[in-house]
C-alpha positions in Angstrom: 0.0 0.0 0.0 2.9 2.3 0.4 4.1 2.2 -2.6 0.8 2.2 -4.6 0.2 5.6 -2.4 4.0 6.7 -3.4 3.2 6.1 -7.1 -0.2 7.7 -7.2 1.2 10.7 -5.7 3.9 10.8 -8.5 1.6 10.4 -11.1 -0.7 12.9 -10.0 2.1 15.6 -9.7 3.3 14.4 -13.2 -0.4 15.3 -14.8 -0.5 18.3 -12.9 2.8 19.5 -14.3 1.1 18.8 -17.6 -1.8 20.8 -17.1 0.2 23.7 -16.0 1.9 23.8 -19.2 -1.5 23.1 -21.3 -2.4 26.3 -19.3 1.0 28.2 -19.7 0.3 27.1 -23.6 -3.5 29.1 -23.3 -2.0 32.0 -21.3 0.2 32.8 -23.8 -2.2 32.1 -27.1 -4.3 35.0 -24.8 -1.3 37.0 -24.0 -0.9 37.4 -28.1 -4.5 37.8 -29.2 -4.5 40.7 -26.5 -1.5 41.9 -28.5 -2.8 41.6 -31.7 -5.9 43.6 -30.7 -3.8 46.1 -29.1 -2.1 46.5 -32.5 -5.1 46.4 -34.4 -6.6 49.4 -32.2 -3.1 51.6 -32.6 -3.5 51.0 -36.4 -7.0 52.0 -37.0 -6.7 55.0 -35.0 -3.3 55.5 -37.5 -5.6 54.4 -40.3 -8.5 56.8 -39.2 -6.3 60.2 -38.9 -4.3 59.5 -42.3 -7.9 59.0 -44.0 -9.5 62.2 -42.9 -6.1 64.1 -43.8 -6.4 62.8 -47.3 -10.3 62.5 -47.7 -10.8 59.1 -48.5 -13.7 58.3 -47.3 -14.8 55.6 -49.1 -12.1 53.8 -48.8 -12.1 53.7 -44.9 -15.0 52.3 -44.8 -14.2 48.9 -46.8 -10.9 49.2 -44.3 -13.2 49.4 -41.5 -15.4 47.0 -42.1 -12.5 44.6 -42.6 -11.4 45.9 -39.5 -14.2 45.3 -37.5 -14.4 41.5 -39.2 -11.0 40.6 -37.9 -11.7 42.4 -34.3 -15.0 40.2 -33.8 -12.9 36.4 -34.8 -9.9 38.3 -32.5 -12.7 38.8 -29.5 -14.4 35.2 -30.2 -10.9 33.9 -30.4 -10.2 35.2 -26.9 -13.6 34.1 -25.2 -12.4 30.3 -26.8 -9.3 30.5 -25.0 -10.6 32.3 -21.7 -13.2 29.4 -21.4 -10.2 26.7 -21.9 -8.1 28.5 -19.1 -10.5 28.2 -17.1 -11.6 24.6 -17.6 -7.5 23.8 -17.3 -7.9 25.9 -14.4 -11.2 23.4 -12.8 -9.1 20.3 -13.9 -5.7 21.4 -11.8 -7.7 22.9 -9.1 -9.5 18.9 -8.4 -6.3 17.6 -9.4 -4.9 19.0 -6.4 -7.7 18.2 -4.0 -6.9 14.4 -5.5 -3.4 14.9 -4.5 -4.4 15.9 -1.3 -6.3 13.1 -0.7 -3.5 10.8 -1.2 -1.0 12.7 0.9 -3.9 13.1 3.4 -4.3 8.7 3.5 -0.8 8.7 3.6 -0.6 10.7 6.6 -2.8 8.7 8.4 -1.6 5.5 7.5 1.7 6.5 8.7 0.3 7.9 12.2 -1.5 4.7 12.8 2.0 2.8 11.8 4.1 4.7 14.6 1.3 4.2 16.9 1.2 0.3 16.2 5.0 0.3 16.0 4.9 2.6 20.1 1.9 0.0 21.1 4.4 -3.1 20.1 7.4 -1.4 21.8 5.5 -0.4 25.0 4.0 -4.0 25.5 7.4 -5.5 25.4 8.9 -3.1 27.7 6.1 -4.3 29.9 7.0 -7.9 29.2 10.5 -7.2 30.2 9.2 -5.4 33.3 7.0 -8.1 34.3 9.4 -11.0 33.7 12.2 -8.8 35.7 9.8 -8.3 38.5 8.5 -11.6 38.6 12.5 -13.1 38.7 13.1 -10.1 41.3 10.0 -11.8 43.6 11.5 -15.3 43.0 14.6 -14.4 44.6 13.0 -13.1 47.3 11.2 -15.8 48.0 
């Protein structure tokens, strides 16, 4: 049982380690759509003062309706990976309580070996006791 505990516990820390880098994987996918959106923003306001400099109306509009096109998949883009990070999140988070729960049985099993190991040790020191006072009475007698 010890080392099935042992092994469970490795394992588990081994899958969480995996999860954190599914999520360090999703953190940085978010990290560079937030980028790219940031970019996008500097470059229409760019976009938006050149065009009414020169007067090209018409054009701007085609540009901003491409614009707004690539900012909506960009947005649903995020939401997708938001909602993964956070169902990484939910998996590592009951990994953990698993984990605990082994360490936790571990724990316990242990305590309850010391105490049967101290209960084995204390009933032969009273066997010793015993025997030494009954050979102490013996000689008296």
């Amino acid at each position: 049982m010890k080392s099935s505990l042992q092994t469970l516990t490795r394992i588990q820390k081994f899958q969480i380690d995996e999860q954190r880098k599914i999520l360090n994987e999703y953190l940085a996918k978010e990290e560079k759509i937030l980028n790219d959106l940031k970019r996008m923003f500097l470059e229409y306001e760019k976009e938006k003062e050149f065009a009414a400099g020169q007067g090209y109306v018409g054009d701007f509009g085609a540009y901003t309706k491409r614009w707004l096109q690539y900012k909506n998949a960009l947005e649903q883009a995020l939401e997708s990976v938001r909602q993964k990070i956070a169902e990484v999140r939910d998996v590592i988070s009951d990994m953990f309580k698993e984990q605990k729960t082994y360490e936790i049985v571990d724990k316990n099993r242990k305590e309850r070996e010391e105490k049967e190991e101290e209960l084995k040790n204390q009933k032969t020191l009273d066997e010793i006791g015993t025997n030494a006072y009954i050979k102490r009475n013996k000689k008296t007698e």
